[in-house]
C-alpha positions as CSV (number, residue, x, y, z in Angstrom):
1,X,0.0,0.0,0.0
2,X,1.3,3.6,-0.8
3,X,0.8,6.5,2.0
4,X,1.4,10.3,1.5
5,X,4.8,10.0,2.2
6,X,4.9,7.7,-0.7
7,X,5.6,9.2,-4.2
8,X,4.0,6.8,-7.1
9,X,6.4,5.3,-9.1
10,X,6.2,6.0,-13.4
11,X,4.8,4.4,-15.3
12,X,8.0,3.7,-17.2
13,X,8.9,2.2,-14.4
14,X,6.4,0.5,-13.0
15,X,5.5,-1.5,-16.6
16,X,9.6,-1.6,-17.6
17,X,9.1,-5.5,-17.4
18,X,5.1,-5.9,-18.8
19,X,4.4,-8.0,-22.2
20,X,4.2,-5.5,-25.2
21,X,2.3,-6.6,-28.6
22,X,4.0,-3.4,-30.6
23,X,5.1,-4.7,-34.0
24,X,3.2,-8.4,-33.9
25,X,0.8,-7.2,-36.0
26,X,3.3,-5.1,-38.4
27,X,4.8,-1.5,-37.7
28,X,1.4,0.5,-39.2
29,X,-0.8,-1.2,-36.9
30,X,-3.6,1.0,-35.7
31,X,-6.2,-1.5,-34.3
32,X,-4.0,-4.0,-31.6
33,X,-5.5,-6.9,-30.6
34,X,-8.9,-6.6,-32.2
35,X,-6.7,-8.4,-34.6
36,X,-7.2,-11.4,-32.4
37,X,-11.0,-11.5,-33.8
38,X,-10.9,-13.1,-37.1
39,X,-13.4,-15.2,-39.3
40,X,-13.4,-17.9,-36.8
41,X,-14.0,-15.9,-34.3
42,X,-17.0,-13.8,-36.1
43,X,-18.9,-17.3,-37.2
44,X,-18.6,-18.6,-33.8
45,X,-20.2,-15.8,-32.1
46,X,-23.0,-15.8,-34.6
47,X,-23.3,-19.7,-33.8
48,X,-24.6,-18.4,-29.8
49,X,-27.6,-17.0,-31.4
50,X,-30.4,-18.9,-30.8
51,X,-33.4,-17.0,-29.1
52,X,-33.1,-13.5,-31.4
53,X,-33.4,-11.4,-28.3
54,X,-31.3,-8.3,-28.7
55,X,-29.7,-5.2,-25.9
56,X,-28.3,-2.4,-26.7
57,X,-25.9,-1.3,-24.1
58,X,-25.4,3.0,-24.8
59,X,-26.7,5.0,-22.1
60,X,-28.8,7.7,-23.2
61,X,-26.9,10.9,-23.9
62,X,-28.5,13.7,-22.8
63,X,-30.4,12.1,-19.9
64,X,-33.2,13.8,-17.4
65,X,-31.6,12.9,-14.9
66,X,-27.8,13.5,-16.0
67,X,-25.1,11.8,-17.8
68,X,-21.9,9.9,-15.6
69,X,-18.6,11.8,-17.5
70,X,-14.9,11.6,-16.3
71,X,-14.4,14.4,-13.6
72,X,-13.4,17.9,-15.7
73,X,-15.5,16.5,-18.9
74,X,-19.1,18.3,-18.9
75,X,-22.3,16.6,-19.6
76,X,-23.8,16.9,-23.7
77,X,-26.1,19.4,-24.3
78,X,-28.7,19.4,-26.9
79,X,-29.6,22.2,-28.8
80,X,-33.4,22.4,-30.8
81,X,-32.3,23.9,-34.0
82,X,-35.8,24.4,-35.3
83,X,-39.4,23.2,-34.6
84,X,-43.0,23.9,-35.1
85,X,-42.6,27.5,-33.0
86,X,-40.5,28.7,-35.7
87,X,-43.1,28.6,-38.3
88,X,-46.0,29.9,-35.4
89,X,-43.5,32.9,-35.0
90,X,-43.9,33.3,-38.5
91,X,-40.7,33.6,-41.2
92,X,-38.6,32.1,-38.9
93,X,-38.7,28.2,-40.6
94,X,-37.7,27.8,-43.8
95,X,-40.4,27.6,-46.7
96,X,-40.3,24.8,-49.0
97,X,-42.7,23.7,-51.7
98,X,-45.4,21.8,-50.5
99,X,-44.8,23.0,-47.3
100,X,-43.0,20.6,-45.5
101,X,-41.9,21.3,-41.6
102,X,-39.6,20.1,-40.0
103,X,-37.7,19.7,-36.4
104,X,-33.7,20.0,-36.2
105,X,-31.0,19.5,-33.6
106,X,-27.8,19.4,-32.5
107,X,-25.2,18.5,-30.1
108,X,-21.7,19.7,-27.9
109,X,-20.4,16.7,-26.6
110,X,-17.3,15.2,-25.4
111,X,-16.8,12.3,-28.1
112,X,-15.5,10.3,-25.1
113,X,-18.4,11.5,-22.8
114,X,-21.6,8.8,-23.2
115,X,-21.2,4.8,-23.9
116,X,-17.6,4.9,-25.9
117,X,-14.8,3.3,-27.5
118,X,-11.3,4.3,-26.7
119,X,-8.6,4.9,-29.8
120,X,-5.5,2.7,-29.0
121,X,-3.5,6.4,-28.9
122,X,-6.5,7.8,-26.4
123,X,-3.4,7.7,-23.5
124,X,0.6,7.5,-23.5
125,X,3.5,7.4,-21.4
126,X,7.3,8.1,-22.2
127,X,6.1,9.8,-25.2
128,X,5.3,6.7,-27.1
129,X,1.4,5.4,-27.7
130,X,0.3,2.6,-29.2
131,X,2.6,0.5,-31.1
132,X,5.7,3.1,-30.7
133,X,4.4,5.7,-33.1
134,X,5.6,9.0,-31.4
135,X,2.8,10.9,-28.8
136,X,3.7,14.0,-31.1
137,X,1.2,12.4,-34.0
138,X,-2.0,13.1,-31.1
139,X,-1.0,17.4,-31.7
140,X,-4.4,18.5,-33.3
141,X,-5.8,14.6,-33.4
142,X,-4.8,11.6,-33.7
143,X,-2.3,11.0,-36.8
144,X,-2.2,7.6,-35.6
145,X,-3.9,5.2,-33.7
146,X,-7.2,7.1,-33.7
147,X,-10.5,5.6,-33.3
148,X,-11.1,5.8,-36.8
149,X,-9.6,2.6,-37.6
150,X,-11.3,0.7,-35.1
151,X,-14.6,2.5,-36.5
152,X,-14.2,1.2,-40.0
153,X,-13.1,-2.3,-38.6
154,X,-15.7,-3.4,-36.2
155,X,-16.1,-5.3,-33.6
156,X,-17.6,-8.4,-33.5
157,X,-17.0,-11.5,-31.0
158,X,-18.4,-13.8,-28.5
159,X,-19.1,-11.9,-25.5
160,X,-19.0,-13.0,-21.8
161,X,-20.9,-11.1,-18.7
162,X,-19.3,-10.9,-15.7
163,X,-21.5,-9.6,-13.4
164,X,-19.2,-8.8,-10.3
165,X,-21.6,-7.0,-8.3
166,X,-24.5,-10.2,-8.1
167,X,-21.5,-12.4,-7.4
168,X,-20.4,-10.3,-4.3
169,X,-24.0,-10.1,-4.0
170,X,-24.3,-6.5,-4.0
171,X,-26.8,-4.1,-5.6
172,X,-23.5,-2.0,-6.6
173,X,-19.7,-2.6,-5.7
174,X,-17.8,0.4,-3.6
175,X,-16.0,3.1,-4.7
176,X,-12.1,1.9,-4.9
177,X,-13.2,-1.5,-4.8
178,X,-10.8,-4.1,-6.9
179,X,-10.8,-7.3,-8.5
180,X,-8.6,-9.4,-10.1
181,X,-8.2,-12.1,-12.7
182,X,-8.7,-14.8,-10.7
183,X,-11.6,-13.0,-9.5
184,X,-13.3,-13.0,-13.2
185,X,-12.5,-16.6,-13.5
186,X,-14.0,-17.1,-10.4
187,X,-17.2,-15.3,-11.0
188,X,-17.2,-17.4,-14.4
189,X,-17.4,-20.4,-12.7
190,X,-20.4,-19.2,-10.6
191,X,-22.1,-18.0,-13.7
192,X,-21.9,-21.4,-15.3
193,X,-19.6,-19.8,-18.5
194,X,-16.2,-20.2,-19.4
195,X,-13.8,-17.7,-20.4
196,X,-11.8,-18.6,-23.6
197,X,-9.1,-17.2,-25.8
198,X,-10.1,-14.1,-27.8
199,X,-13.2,-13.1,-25.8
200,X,-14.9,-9.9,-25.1
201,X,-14.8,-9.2,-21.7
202,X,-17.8,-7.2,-20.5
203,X,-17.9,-6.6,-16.6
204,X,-20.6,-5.4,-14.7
205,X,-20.2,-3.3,-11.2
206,X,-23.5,-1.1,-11.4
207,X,-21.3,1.3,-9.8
208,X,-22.8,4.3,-11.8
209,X,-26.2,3.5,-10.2
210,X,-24.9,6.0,-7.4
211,X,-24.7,8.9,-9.9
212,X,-28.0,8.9,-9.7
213,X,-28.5,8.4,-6.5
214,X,-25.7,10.4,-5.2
215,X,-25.4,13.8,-7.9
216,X,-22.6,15.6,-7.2
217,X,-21.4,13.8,-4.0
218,X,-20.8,10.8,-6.4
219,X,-17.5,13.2,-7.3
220,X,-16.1,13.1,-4.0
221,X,-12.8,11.3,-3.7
222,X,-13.8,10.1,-7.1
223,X,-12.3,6.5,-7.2
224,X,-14.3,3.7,-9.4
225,X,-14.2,0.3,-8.8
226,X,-12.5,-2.0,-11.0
227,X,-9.5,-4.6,-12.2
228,X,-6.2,-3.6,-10.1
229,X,-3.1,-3.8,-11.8
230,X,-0.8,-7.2,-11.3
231,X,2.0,-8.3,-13.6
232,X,-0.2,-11.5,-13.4
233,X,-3.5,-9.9,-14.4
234,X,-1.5,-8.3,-17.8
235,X,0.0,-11.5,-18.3
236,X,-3.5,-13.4,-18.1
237,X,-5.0,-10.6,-21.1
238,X,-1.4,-11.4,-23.0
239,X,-2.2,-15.0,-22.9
240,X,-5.8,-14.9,-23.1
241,X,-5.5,-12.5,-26.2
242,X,-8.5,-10.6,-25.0
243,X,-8.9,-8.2,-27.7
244,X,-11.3,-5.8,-25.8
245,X,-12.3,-5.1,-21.9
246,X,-16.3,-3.6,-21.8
247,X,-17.3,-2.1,-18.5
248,X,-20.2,-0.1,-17.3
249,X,-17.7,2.5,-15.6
250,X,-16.0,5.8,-17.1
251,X,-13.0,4.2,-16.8
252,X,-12.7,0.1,-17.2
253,X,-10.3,0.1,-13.7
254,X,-9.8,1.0,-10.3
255,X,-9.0,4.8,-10.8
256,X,-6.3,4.9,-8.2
257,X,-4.2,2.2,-7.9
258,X,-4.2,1.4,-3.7
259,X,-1.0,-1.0,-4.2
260,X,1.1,1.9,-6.3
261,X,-1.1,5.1,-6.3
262,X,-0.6,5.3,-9.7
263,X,-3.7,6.9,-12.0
264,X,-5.4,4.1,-14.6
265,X,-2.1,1.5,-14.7
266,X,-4.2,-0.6,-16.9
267,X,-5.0,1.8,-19.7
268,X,-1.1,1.8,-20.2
269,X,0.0,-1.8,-19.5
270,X,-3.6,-3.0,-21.4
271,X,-4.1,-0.3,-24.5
272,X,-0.9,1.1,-25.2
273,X,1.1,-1.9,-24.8
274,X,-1.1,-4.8,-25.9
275,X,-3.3,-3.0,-27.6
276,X,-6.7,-4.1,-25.7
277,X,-9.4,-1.7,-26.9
278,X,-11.3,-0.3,-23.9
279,X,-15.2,0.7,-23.9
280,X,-16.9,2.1,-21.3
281,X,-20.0,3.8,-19.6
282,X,-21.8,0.6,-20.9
283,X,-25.3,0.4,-20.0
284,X,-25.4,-3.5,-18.3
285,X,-28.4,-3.5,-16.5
286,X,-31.3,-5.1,-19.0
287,X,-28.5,-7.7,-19.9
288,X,-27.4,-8.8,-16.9
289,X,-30.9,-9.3,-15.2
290,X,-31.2,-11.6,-19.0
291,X,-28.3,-13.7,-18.5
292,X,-29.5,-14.1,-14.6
293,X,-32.8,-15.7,-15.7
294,X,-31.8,-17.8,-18.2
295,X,-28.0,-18.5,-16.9
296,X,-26.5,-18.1,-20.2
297,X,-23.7,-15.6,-19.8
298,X,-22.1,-15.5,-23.6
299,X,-23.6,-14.1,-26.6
300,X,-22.8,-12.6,-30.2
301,X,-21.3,-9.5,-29.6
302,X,-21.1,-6.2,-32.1
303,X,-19.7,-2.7,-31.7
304,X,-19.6,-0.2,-34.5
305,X,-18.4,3.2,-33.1
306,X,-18.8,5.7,-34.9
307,X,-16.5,7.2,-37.9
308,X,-14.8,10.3,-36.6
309,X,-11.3,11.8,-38.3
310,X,-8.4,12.0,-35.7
311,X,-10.5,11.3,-32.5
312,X,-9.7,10.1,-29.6
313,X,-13.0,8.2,-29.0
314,X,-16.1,8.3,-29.9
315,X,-19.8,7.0,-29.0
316,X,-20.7,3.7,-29.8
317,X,-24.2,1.8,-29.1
318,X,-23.2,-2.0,-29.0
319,X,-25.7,-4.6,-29.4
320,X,-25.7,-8.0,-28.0
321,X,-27.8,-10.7,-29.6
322,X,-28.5,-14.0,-27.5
């Protein structure tokens, strides 16, 4: 455990030793270990289908009652562009022949700030993101390693639930609460699924059931609950090949490390190194009371996010079919 007199060590340091996929799938790699997910792996996950019943898993931007967003992000804000008022105002809407109406809106958004997918070059350390191309390529977007390459690729997979928080048998797990590896494989076994090579990981907390609950206290001490960085744990995704970690947090891990105090270990030692792509804010809840009442825990799994130059994420709505 680290204490105040403790300073974190870097990253550099902490991760000199960790497994690194840069260069295994060639030197212009953009996409990491989606790579993993192939033919074989497509036509098996189509192969889980068998009741047609389908969840979507993007929270609702722009939601009554508030939208969950990394601390310093702010919430999206929808704008009505035009609507029937402007034509009772009179000369305000446009006239068209025939005289057609119609309503128009728009939206300021963080790309990153609803259900999203990270790019592989979303974070860096040492000046180096994904795959060794320089941090200097992110000035003014993404040269490389943007989310648009993951956008045009898709994502598609078998996908397992973990549902963390029913087997600790809680309603929601605590802020700064970890979990391991051996955890997941634990909570698999519960569940009656196993994990195999080149799955989608999707983990459920229901931690973000407390924004609601809580508003603006839910910022205080702000810590998430999630994995906990072990050379173990990044050995397990190297030999797993897990090709992409889905969670219903903002930010897939334990936000401070309690072992190091280091920030988000696992966006560095899982995306940049080994390329894992990372989603999050993931709406779990409609799935996960599913896969409780019929016990089936894996399903066809398919992420399109959506096709933005040089971001560094953007929203995605994925869609699970069981």
């Amino acid at each position: 455990m680290t204490d105040a007199a403790t300073t974190p060590p870097a990253l550099g340091d902490l991760l000199k030793d960790a497994p690194t996929n840069w260069g295994k799938w060639g030197d212009d790699d953009e996409v990491g270990a989606l790579n993993y997910l192939g033919a074989e792996q497509v036509l098996a996950a189509v192969r889980l289908v068998s009741d047609g019943k389908v969840f979507t898993l993007q929270r609702l931007i722009g939601d009554p009652k508030g939208d969950p967003v990394w601390p310093g992000r702010t919430p999206a804000v929808r704008t009505q562009v035009l609507d029937e008022g402007d034509w009772d105002e009179g000369g305000k809407g446009p006239e068209y022949p025939g005289g057609l109406h119609y309503a128009d809106d728009k939206i300021d958004a963080y790309l990153q700030g609803s259900t999203q997918y990270d790019a592989l070059g979303h974070l860096w350390y040492d000046g180096k993101i994904w795959n060794g191309f320089d941090a200097r390529t992110t000035i003014g977007g993404l040269e490389k390693a943007s989310v648009q390459p993951i956008a045009e690729r898709g994502v598609v997979g078998r996908g397992v639930l973990l549902d963390m928080a029913r087997f600790r048998g809680r309603n929601t797990l605590d802020k700064g609460e970890t979990f391991t590896h051996e955890d997941l494989l634990e909570c698999a076994q519960a569940q009656g699924v196993e994990i195999r090579k080149r799955d989608i990981l999707i983990i459920r907390t229901n931690f973000l059931a407390l924004f609601h609950e809580q508003g603006e206290a839910f910022y205080e001490g702000f810590n998430e609950p999630g994995l906990v960085y072990s050379p173990e744990l990044v050995q397990w995704f190297q030999d797993m090949e897990i090709p992409n970690l889905v969670t219903d947090t903002i930010a897939n891990e334990v936000t401070m490390d309690p072992n190091n105090g280091v920030a988000l270990v696992l966006h560095s030692a899982l995306m940049r190194n080994l390329g894992v792509t990372l989603t999050e804010i993931a709406d779990l809840e409609k799935l996960a009371a599913d896969c409780a009442q019929d016990g089936r825990y894996d399903f066809l799994y398919v992420a399109a996010p959506l096709k933005v130059a040089k971001a560094a994420g953007t929203p995605v709505n994925p869609v699970v079919i069981k």
